[in-house]
C-alpha distance (Angstrom), angle and dihedral (degrees) to the residues before:
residue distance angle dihedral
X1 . . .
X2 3.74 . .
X3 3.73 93.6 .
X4 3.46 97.8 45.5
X5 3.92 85.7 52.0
X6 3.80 88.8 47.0
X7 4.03 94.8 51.0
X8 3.66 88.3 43.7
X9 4.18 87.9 54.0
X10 3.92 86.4 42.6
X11 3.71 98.6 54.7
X12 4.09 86.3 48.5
X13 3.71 88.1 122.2
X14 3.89 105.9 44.9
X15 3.62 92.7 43.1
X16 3.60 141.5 55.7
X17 4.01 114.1 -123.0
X18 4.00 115.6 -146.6
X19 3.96 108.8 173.0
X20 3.68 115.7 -144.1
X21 3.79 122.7 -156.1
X22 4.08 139.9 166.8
X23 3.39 137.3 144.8
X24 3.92 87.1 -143.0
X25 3.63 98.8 16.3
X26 4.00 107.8 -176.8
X27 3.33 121.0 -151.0
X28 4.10 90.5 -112.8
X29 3.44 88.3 60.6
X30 3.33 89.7 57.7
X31 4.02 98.5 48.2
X32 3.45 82.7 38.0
X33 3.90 94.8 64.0
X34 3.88 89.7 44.2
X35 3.64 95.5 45.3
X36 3.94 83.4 59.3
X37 3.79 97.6 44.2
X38 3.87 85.6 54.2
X39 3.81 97.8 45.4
X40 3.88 89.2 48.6
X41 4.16 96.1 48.1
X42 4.10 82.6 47.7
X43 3.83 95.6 56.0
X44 4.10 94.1 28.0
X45 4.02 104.0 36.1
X46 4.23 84.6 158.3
X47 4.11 92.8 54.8
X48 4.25 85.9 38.1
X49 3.91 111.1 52.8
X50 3.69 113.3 133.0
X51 4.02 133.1 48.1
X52 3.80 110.5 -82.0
X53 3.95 129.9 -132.0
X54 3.32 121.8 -145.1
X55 4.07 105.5 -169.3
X56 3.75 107.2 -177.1
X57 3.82 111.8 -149.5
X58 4.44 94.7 -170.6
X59 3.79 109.6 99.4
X60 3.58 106.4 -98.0
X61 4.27 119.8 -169.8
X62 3.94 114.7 -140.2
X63 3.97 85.1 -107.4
X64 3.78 94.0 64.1
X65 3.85 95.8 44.3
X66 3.91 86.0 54.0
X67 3.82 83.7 53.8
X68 3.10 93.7 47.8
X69 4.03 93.9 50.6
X70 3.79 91.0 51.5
X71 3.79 92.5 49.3
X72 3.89 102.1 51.1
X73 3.84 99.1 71.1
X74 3.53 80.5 45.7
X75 3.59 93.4 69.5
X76 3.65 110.1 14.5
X77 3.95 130.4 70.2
X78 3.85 101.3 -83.7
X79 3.96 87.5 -135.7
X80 3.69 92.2 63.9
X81 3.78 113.2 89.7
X82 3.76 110.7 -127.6
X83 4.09 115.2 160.9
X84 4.33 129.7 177.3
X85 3.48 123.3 -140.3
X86 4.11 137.2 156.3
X87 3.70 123.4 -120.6
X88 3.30 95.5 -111.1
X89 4.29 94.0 63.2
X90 3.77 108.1 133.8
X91 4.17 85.4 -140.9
X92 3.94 99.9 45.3
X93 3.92 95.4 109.2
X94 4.04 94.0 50.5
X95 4.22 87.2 40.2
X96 4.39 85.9 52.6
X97 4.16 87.7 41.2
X98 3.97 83.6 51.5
X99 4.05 92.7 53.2
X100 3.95 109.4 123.5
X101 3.88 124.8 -166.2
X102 4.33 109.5 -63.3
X103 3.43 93.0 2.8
X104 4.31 120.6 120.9
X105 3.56 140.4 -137.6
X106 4.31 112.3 -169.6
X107 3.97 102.6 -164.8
X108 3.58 117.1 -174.4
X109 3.51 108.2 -131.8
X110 4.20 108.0 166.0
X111 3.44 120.8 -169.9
X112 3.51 137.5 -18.2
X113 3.70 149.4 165.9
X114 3.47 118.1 -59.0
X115 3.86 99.9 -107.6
X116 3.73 93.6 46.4
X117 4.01 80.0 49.7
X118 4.00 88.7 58.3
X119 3.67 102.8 39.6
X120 3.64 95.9 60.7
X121 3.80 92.3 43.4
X122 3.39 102.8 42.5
X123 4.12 92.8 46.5
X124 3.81 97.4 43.6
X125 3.82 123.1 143.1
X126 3.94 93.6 -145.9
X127 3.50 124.2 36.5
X128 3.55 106.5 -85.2
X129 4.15 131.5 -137.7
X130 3.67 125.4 -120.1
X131 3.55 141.8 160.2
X132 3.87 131.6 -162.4
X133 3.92 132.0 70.3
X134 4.07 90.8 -99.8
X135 3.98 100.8 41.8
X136 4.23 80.8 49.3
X137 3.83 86.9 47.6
X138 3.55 92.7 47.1
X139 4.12 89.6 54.0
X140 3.89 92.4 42.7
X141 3.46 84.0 63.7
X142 3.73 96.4 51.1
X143 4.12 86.9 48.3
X144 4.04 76.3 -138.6
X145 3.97 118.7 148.5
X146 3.54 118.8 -101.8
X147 3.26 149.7 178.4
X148 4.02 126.2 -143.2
X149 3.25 123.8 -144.1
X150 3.85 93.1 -152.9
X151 3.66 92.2 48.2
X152 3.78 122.0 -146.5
X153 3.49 110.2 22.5
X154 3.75 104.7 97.1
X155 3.50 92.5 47.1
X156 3.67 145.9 60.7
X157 3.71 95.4 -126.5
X158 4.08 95.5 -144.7
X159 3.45 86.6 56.6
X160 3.49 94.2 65.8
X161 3.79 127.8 94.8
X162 3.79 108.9 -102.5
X163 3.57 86.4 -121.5
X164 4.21 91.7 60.3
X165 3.41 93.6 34.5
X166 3.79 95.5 71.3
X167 3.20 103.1 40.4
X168 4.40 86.6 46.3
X169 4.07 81.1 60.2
X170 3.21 109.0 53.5
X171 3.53 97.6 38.2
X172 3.35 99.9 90.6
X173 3.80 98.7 45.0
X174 3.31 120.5 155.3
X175 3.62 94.7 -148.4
X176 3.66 124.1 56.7
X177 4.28 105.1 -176.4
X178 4.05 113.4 -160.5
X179 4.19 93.5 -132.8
X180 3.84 94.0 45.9
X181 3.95 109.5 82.9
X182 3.48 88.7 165.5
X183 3.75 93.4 95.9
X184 3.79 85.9 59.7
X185 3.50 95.3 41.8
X186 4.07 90.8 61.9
X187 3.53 92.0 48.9
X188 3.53 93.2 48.9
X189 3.54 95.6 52.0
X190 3.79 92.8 53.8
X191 4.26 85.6 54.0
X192 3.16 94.0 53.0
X193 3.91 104.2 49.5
X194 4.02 78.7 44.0
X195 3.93 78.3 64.8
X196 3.45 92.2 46.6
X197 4.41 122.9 91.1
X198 3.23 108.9 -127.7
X199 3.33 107.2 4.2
X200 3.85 124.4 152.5
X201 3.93 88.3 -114.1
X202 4.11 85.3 55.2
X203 3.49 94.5 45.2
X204 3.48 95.5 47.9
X205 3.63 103.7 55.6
X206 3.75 87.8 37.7
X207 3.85 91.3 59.4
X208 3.70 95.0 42.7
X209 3.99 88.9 48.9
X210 4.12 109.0 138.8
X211 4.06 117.0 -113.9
X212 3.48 106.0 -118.6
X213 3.55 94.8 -127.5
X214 3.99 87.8 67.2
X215 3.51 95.5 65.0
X216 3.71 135.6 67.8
X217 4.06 103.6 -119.7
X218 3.48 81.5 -156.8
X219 3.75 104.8 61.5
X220 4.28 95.5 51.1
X221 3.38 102.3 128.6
């Protein structure tokens, strides 16, 4: 696992990083995040310009990463190149290196020590998805973007910009339907003004950004 988690460092700057963590990550979750990375790199090519990664850190068993192969054509334009792999596949820094423009790479990654845990989330590319008080305390603190994949919870949903708040609802849907892209669409939107300097999405989660001395350093993840 440490060398996939030093090629994934390594190819920081030919690749974009987008975290992925649940305690009871569904696959729809999943297809839903990468559904919204696509629709965002379609309507903002200049925010979106390199492959993305999308290392999972849940624990995942070999039966749900099949499902999760079978699903994603499923749900996602066939044209668009979207591959699974573990962390611990011998060819992972040549299939990053091969990456072109919109296409996806899912590595499952599993879990790791805590600081490993907040150096990938607190340096991703695209807004990353977590779930659990502590990995949301740990992004407060960053003032990052992000998405939860239990949505609501950490927030007071009328506080949230109208372009968030959307996105923060459907998130979580239990229902993903093959001729809606809307779902994708509203996630996509909320990457993209993630992307965006000073946008009211940035703004927001920078002025609601936790003092340090507020949380327990200890609990994070």
């Amino acid at each position: 696992k440490i060398s996939g988690l030093q090629s994934l460092i390594e190819a920081k700057n030919q690749i974009d990083l987008a975290p992925f963590y649940g305690h009871h990550a569904r696959e729809n979750q999943v297809i839903l995040y990468a559904g919204g990375i696509l629709s965002a790199a379609t309507d903002r090519p200049d925010l979106f310009q390199k492959g993305v990664v999308i290392p999972i850190f849940n624990p995942l068993t070999i039966k749900d990463l099949r499902s999760l192969r079978k699903l994603l054509p499923l749900f996602l334009p066939r044209k668009i190149e979207i591959n699974v792999t573990t962390i611990d596949d011998l060819n992972l820094k040549s299939k990053m290196a091969k990456l072109e423009k919109n296409e996806i790479l899912i590595v499952h990654v599993g879990p790791v020590a805590k600081e490993v845990f907040e150096l990938f989330f607190t340096k991703s590319d695209i807004a990353p998805v977590v779930q659990g008080r502590n990995s949301m305390n740990l992004m407060h603190l960053s003032g990052i973007p992000f998405l939860p994949s239990s949505v609501v919870e950490p927030y007071q949903v009328n506080d949230v910009p109208e372009i968030a708040k959307e996105a923060l609802m459907e998130l979580d849907s239990k229902l993903i339907k093959q001729d809606d892209p809307h779902l994708f669409k509203s996630i996509g939107r909320f990457l993209i003004a993630s992307k965006e300097k000073n946008s009211p999405l940035n703004n927001f989660f920078l002025s609601h950004a936790l003092d340090p001395a507020d949380v327990r350093q200890d609990k994070l993840y």
